[in-house]
C-alpha positions as CSV (number, residue, x, y, z in Angstrom):
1,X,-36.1,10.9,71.0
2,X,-35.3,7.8,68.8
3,X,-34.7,4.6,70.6
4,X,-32.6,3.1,67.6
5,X,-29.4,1.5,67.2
6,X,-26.9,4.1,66.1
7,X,-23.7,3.6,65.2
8,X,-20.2,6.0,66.2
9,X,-17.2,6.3,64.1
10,X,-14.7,7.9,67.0
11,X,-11.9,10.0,65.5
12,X,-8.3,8.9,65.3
13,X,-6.5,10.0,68.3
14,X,-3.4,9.5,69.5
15,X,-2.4,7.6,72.8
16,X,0.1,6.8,74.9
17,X,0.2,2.6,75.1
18,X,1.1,1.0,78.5
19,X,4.5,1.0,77.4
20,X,4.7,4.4,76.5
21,X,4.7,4.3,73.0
22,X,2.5,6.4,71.0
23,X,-0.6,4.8,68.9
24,X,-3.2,5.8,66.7
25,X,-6.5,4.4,67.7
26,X,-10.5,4.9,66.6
27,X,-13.2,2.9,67.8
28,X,-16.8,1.9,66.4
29,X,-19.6,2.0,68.7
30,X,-23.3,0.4,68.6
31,X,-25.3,2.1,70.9
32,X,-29.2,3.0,71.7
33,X,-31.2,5.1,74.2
34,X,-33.1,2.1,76.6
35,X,-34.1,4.8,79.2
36,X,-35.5,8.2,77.9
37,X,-35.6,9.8,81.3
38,X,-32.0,9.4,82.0
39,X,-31.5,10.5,78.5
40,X,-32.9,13.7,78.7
41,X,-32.3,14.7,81.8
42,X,-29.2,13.2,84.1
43,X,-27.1,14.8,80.6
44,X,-27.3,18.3,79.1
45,X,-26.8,16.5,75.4
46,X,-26.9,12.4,76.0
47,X,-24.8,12.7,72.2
48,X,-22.7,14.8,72.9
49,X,-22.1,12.6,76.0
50,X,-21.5,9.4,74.3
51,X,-18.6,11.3,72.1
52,X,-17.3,12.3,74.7
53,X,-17.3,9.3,77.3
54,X,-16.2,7.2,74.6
55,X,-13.0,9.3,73.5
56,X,-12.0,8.8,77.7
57,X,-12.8,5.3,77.6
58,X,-10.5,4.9,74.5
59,X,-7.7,6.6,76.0
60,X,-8.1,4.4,79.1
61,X,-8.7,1.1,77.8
62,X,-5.1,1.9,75.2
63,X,-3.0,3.1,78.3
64,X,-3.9,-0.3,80.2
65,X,-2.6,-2.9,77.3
66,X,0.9,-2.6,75.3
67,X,0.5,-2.5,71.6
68,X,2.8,-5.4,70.9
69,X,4.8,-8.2,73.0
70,X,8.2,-8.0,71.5
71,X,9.9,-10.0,73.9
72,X,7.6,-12.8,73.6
73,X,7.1,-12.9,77.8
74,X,4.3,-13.9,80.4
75,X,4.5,-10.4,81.3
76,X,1.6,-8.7,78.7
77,X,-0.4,-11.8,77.4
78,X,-3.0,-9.6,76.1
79,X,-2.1,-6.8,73.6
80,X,-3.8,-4.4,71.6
81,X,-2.8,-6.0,68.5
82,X,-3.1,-9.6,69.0
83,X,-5.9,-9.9,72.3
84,X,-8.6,-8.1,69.7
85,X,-11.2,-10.1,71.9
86,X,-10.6,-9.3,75.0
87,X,-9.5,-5.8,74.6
88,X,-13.1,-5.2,72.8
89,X,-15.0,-6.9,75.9
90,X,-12.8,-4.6,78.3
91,X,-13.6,-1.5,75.7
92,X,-17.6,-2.4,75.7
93,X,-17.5,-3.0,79.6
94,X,-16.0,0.4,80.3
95,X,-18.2,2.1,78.2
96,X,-21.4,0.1,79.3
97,X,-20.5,1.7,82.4
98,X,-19.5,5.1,81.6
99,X,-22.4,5.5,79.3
100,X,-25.2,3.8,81.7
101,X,-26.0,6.6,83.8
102,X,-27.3,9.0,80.3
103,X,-29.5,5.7,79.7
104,X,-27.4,4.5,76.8
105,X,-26.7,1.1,76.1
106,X,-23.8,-0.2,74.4
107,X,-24.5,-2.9,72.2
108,X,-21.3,-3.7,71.0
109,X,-17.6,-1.7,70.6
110,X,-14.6,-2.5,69.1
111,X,-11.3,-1.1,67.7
112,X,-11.8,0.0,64.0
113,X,-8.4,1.5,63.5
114,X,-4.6,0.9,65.1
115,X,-1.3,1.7,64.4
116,X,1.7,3.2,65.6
117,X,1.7,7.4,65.8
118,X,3.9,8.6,62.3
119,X,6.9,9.3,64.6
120,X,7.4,5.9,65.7
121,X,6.1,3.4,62.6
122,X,9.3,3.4,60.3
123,X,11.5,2.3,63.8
124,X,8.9,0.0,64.7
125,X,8.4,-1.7,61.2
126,X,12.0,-2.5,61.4
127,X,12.2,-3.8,65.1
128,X,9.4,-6.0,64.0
129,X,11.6,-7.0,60.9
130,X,14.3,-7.9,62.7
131,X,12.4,-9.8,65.0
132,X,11.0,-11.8,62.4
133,X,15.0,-12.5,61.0
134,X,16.4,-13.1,64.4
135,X,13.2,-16.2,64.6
136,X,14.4,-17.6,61.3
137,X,18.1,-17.3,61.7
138,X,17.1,-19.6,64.8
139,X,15.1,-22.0,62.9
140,X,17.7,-22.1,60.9
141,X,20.2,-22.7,63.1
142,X,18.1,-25.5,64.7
143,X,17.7,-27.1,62.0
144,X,21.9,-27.0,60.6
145,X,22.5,-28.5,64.1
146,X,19.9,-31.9,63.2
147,X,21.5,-32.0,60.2
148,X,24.8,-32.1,61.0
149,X,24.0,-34.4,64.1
150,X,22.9,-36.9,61.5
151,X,25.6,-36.6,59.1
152,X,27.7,-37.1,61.6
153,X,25.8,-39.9,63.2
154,X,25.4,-41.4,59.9
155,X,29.4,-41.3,59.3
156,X,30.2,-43.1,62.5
157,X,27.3,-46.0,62.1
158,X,28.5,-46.8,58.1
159,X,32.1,-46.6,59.2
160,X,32.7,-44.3,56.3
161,X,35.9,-42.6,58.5
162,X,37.1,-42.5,61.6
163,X,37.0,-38.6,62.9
164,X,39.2,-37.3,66.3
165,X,38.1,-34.5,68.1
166,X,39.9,-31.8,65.5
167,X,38.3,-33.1,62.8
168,X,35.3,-33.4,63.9
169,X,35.1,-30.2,65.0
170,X,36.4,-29.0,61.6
171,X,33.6,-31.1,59.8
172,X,30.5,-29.7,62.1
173,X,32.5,-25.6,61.8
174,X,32.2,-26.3,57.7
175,X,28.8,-27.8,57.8
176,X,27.2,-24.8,59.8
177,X,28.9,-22.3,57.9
178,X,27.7,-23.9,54.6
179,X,24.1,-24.4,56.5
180,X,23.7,-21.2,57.9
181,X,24.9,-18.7,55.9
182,X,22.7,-16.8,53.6
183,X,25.0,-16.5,50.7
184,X,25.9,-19.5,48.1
185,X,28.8,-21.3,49.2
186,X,31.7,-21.3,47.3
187,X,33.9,-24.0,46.8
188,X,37.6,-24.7,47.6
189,X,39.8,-27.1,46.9
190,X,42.4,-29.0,49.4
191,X,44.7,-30.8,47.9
192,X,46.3,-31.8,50.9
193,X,45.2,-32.9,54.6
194,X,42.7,-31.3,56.5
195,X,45.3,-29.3,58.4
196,X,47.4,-28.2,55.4
């Protein structure tokens, strides 16, 4: 019986996440016998038993985290995808203790492959996508409101004109059109008052 480090590639399988979406998910495993005895006989095929231990520990340690935060909340601070640390330290505890009874022990595990199942990725892809538009049409936003907060405040201190409430309003509704839209503005002419 060698007492080596070996290494195990798990198989892809698919999971449930905590929310219920399905994932793909593999794991890598470092492991060596340290007790012989318990190797060879609390186990039929110690393994065998390490393949299959660390297939439940996988599907256990996936179904406790969400794969992704997409509302941004205090409710899942760890994820799958973005708590890599802590997931794998949850992963190597689990299977420290699945695996400790055969005499095997874990040296170090980790997620080596995740994504969402085939079914799911294409909708996923573009809820992240428009997650990702919906934060820059914000900074966007936030940053045509400081803009036009200065113009205006700029206006008022150099005495350029003398705005009332309708045409200020009219100034700030043009300004945030022009700032925020994601077309090229296009000019037009007024060859008469603001309210002509």
């Amino acid at each position: 019986m060698s007492l080596r480090a070996r290494n195990f590639d798990s198989d892809r399988v698919k999971v449930n996440d905590k929310l219920g979406n399905p994932i793909m998910i593999s794991v890598i495993l470092v492991w060596k016998v340290s007790d012989t005895f318990k190797a060879a006989f609390e186990v039929d095929d110690y393994q065998h038993f390490v393949r299959v231990q660390t297939d439940a520990a996988v599907r256990k340690m996936a179904g406790s985290y969400p794969y992704d935060d997409w509302e941004d909340s205090d409710d899942y601070k760890i994820t799958l995808r973005s708590g890599m640390s802590e997931v794998n330290d949850a992963l190597e505890k689990e299977l420290a203790e699945r695996l400790e009874m055969a005499g095997i022990e874990v040296m170090e595990a980790r997620i080596g492959y995740l994504a969402y199942a085939e079914e799911i990725a294409s909708a996923m892809l573009k809820r992240q996508q428009a997650t990702a538009i919906i934060a820059a049409r914000e900074k966007i936003v936030e940053g045509a409101v400081g803009m036009v907060e200065n113009a205006l405040d700029q206006i008022s201190a150099k005495n350029i004109v003398e705005f009332d409430d309708d045409k200020k309003a009219t100034m700030i509704s043009n300004l945030m059109v022009v700032l925020c839209s994601d077309k090229e503005v296009v000019p037009v002419v007024n060859t008469g008052t603001l309210h002509q």
